[in-house]
C-alpha positions in Angstrom: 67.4 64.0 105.9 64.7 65.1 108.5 66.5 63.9 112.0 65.0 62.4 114.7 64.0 64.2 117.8 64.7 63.2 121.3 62.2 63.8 123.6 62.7 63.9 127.6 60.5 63.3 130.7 60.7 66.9 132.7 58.8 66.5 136.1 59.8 69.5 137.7 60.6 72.6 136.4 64.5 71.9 137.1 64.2 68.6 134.8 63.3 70.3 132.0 66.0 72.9 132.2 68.2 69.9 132.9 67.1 67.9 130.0 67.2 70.8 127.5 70.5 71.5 128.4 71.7 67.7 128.1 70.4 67.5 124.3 66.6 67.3 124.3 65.2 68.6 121.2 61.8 68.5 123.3 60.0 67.8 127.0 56.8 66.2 128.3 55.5 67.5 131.2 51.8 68.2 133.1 49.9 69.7 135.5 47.7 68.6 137.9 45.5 65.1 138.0 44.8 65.3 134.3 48.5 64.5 133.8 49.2 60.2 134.1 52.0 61.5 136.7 50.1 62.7 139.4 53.3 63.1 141.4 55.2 65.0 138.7 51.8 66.6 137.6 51.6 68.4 141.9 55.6 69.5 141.1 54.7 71.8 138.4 52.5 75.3 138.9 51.1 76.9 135.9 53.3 79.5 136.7 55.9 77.1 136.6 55.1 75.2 133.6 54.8 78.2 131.3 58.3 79.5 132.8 59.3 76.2 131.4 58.0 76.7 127.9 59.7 80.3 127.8 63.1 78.1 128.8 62.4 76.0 126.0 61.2 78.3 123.3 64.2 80.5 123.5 66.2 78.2 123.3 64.3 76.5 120.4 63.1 73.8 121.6 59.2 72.0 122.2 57.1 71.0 125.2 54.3 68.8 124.7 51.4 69.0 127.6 50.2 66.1 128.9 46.6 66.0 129.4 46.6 61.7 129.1 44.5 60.7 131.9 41.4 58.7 132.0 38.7 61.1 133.2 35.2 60.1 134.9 32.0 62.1 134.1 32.9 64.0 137.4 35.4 65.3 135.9 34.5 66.7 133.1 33.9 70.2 133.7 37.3 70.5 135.3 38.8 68.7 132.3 37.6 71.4 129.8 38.7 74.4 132.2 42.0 72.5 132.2 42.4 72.2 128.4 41.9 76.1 128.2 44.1 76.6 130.6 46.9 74.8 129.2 46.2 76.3 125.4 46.7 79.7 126.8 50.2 78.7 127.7 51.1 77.8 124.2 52.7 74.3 124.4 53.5 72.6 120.9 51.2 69.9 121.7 49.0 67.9 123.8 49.2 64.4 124.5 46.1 63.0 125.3 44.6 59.1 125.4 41.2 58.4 124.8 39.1 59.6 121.7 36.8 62.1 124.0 39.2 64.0 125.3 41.1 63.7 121.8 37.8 65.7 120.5 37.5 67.6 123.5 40.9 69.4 122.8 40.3 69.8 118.9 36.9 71.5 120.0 38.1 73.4 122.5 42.4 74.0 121.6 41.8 74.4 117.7 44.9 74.8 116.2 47.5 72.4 119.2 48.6 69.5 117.8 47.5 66.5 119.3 49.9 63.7 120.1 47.8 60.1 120.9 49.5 59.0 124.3 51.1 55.0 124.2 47.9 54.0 126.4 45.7 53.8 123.6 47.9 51.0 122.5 48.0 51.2 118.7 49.6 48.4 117.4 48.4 48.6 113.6 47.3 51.0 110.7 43.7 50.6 110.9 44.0 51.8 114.6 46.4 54.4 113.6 44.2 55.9 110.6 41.3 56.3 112.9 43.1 58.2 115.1 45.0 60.1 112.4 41.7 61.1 111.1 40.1 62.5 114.3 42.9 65.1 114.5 45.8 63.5 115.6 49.1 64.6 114.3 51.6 62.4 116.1 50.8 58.6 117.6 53.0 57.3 120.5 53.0 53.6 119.5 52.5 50.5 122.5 55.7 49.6 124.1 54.9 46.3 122.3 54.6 47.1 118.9 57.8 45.9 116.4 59.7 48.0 113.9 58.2 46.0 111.2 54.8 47.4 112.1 56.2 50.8 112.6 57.6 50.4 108.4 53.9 49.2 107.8 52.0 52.7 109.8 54.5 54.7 108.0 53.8 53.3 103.8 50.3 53.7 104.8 50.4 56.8 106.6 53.2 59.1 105.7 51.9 62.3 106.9 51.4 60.8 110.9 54.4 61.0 113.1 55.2 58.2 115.2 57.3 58.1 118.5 58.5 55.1 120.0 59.5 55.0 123.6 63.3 53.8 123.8 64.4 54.3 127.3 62.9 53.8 130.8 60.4 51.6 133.2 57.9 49.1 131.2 54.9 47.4 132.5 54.3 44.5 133.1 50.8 45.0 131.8 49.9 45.9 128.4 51.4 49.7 127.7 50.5 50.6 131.0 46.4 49.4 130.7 47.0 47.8 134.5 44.5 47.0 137.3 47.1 45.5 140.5 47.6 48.9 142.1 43.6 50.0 142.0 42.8 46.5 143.6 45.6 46.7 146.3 45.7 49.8 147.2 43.1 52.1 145.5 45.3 54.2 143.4 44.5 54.0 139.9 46.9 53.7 137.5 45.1 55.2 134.1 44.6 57.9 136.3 47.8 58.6 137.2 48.6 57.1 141.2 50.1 53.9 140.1 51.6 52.4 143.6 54.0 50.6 141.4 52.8 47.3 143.1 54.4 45.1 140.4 57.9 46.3 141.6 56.7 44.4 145.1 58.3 40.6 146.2 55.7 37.9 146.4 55.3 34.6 148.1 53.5 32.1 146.8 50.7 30.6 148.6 48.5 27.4 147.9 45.1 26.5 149.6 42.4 24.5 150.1 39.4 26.1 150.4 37.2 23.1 151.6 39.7 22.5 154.3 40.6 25.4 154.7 44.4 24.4 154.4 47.1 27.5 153.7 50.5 26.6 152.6 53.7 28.6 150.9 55.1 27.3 148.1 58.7 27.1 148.0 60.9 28.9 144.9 62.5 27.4 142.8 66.5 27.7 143.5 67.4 31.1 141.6 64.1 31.9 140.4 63.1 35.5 142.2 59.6 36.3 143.6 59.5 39.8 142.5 57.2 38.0 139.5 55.8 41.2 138.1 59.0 43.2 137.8 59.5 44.3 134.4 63.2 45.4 133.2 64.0 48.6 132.4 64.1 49.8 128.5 67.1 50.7 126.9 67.3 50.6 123.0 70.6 52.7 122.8 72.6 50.0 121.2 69.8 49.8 118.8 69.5 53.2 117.9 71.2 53.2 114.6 68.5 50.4 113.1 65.8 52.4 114.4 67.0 55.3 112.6 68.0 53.3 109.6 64.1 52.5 109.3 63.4 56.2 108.4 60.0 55.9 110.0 60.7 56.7 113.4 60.1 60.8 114.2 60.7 60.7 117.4 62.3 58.9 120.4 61.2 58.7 123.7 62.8 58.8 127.0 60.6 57.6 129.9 60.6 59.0 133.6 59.2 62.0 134.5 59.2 61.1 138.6 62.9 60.0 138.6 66.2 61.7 139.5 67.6 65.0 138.0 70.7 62.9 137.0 68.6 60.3 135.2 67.2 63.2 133.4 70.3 64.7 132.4 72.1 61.2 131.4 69.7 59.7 129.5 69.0 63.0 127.0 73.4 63.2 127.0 73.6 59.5 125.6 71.1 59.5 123.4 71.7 62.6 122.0 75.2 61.3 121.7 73.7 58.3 119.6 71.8 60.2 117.4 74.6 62.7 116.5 76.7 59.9 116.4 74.7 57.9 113.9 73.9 61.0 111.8 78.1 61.7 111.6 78.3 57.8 110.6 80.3 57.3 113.6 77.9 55.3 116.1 79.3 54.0 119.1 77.3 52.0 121.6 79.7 51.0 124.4 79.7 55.0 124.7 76.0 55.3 125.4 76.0 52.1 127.4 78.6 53.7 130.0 76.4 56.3 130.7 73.3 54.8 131.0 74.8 52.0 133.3 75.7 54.5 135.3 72.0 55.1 137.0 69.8 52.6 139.1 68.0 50.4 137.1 65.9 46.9 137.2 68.7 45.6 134.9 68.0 46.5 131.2 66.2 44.6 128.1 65.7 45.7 124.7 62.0 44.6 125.0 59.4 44.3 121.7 60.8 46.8 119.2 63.1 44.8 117.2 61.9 41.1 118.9 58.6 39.7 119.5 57.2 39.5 122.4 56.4 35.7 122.3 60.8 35.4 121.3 61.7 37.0 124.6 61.9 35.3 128.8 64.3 37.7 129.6 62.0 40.9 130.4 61.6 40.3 134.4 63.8 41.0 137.1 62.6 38.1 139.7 65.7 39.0 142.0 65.5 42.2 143.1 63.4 45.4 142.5 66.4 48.2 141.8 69.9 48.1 141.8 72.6 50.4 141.7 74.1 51.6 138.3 77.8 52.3 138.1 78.2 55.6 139.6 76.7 57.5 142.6 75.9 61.3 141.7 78.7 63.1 144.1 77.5 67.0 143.4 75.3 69.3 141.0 77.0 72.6 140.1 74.6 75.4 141.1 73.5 78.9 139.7 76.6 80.9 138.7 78.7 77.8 138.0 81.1 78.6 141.4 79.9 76.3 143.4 78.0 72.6 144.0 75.6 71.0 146.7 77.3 67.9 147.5 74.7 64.5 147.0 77.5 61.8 148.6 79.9 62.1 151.1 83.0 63.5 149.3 86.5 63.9 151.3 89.4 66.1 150.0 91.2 64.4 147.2 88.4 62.1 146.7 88.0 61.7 142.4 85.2 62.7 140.7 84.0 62.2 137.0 82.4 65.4 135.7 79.5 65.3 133.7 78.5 68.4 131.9 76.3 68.9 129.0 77.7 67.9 125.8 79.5 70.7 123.9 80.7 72.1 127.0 84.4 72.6 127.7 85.5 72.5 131.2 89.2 74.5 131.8 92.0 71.9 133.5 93.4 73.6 136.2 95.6 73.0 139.2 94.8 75.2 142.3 94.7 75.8 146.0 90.8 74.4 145.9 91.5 72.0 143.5 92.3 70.3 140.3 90.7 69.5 136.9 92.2 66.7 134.1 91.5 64.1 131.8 92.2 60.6 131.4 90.9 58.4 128.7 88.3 61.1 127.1 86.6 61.8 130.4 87.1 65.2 133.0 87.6 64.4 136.4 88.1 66.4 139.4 90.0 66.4 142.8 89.3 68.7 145.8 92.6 69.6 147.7 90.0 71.4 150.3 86.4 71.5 150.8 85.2 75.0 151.1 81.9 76.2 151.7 81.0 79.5 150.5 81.0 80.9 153.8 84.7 80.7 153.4 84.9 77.4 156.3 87.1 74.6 155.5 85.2 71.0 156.4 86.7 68.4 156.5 84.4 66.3 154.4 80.6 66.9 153.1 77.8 64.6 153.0 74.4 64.7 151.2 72.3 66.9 152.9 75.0 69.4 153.7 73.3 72.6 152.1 76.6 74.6 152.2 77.6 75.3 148.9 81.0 74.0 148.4 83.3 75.6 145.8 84.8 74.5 142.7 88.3 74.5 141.6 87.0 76.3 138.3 83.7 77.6 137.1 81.2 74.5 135.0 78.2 74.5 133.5 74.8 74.8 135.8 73.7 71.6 136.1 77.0 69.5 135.7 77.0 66.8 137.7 79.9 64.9 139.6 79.8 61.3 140.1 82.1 58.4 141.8 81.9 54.8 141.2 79.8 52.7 143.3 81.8 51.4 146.4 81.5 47.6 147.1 80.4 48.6 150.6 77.2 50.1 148.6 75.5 46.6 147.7 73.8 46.3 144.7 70.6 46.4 145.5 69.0 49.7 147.4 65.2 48.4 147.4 65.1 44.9 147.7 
């Protein structure tokens, strides 16, 4: 059996070591305004982004370029100087959106595959042959299409890969196609500047406009104004009947502008679902407690395995984010020593370790510190805080730079993380 791959969002170089190193058979990342993460797209220099495909190939893994903007006739001539650019790097792919440039990069890139991006919103097999016949290899499917129609692509068209997004932000417009940010604040969305204007809180107004009469209309007791707010994705617990469907080839984690943790927890539990699944051992509350760790707009399963018309439970009204489970505490730097401390931390304070899977960490008991386990999990206690310099604080807060040391040596990239304190709230930007 062919297993599935998990792809990651890597907006920065460090994301896509990160989310390699948590289980990520492959990354998505881009450069510059041609990229539909203009924010991510300015973190990543060509120099960096073919570092990144080095970090990826020897370790046998894929990155697929994203090249999925909408681009005016301006733009053109930039746009095929970019494409050239990008095939010299050598990416596995491109993922690209409109039928133009889909051409553009089988003219100019012969030979890269090319992956159809979700915002050309194929929903059905005629959609998906047409594509499949100008040269596309792979078709990221609309948020909104159903497993069912997945089964039906898949008898028609056996040789076309589909991925289906199973993790991160949704839109409240259809797969992204969305006009509120351009007419609010000039930042186009199908270009890559969304402003995220549907995460805002809105009052409701009515008037009058031969009297000229303005009036707010008063909520309804428990119904939120942030109207627009679409939950966050999360299909973990579904992950074995998408893979019981055979048809999916790939699943999709979104969130290329969000934190390095987010990148390294969501590639760790779904990686843990698919191994699971594949060892017949499938475990959802596992997955769960990671991902419920990070902030989130509370979590729905969406359109994949209900219609859209069966669901009213796809909004947040109440608030825009929240607060998952944990706070990150640290992230264990270069050399495995030491970590730059995200949270205030005092000595003897607990924190859960989080290293990518297949790592073992060594239980010890020290003058620094301690490592154990309890209940499958590592945790670790600091008897002292000590900076590499050798100085003994007496506690640490985020944006300390000092590199504090570790009891024993972990994994780049592990991550330490304490449960959110009551005195947090639960809701950072409301």
């Amino acid at each position: 059996m062919k297993k599935v791959e998990l792809l990651s969002p890597a907006g920065t170089l460090e994301k896509l070591k990160i989310a390699i190193d948590f289980g990520a058979d492959a990354v998505y990342a881009g450069v510059s305004h041609f990229s539909l993460r203009i924010r991510s797209g300015k973190e990543f220099s060509m120099e960096d982004f073919a570092a990144g495909i080095a970090y990826a190939h020897e370790r046998g893994k894929k990155v697929y370029a994203t090249i999925n903007g909408f681009p005016f006739n301006s733009q053109l001539s930039l746009l095929k100087k970019h494409i050239i650019a990008m095939a010299e790097l050598k990416p596995d792919a491109f993922i690209v959106a409109t039928p133009g440039v889909l051409k553009l990069c089988h003219d100019l890139a012969p030979g890269m595959a090319l992956h159809l991006s979700t915002q050309a919103n194929v929903m059905n097999v005629l959609d998906a042959q047409i594509y499949h016949e100008m040269g596309a290899t792979r078709i990221i499917t609309a948020r909104e299409i159903s497993l069912k129609d997945l089964v039906a692509i898949k008898k028609e068209l056996p040789d076309l890969e589909l991925e289906v997004f199973v993790h991160g932000s949704m839109c409240f417009a259809y797969s992204g196609r969305c006009l509120i940010s351009t007419l609010q604040s000039g930042r186009v969305p199908n270009r890559g500047s969304c402003a995220n204007d549907c995460r805002f809180e809105y009052e409701m107004y009515a008037a009058n406009p031969d009297t000229g009469t303005l009036f707010r209309l008063e909520e309804e007791e428990g119904v939120g104004t942030y109207i627009m707010n679409a939950k966050d994705l999360n299909l973990a617990s579904h992950m074995k009947e998408i893979l019981d469907s055979g048809v999916v080839d790939s699943v999709k984690i979104e969130g290329r502008t969000k934190t390095a943790n987010y990148a390294a927890t969501t590639a760790k539990a779904y990686r843990m679902a698919i191994n699971d699944y594949y060892r017949e051992e499938f475990n959802e509350d596992k997955y769960q407690y990671e991902l419920q760790s990070l902030q989130n707009r509370g979590y729905t399963d969406a359109y994949l395995v209900s219609r859209p018309f069966e669901k009213n439970d796809t909004q947040s009204l109440d608030f825009s984010m929240q607060f998952g489970t944990h706070q990150v505490s640290g992230i264990v730097t270069e050399g495995g020593t030491h970590y730059l401390c995200k949270y205030k931390t005092f000595p003897n304070d607990e924190m859960e370790i989080m290293a990518p899977l297949g790592s073992e960490i060594e239980i010890v008991d020290n003058e620094i510190g301690s490592t154990y386990e309890r209940d499958g999990k590592m945790y670790m206690q600091l008897k002292q805080i000590l900076a590499e310099s050798k100085k003994v604080l007496d506690a640490v807060h985020s944006g300390n730079t000092n590199p504090i040391t570790l009891p024993t040596t972990m994994p780049v990239y592990t991550f330490l993380r304490v449960p959110v304190n009551a005195d947090m709230g639960t809701n950072p930007k409301k």
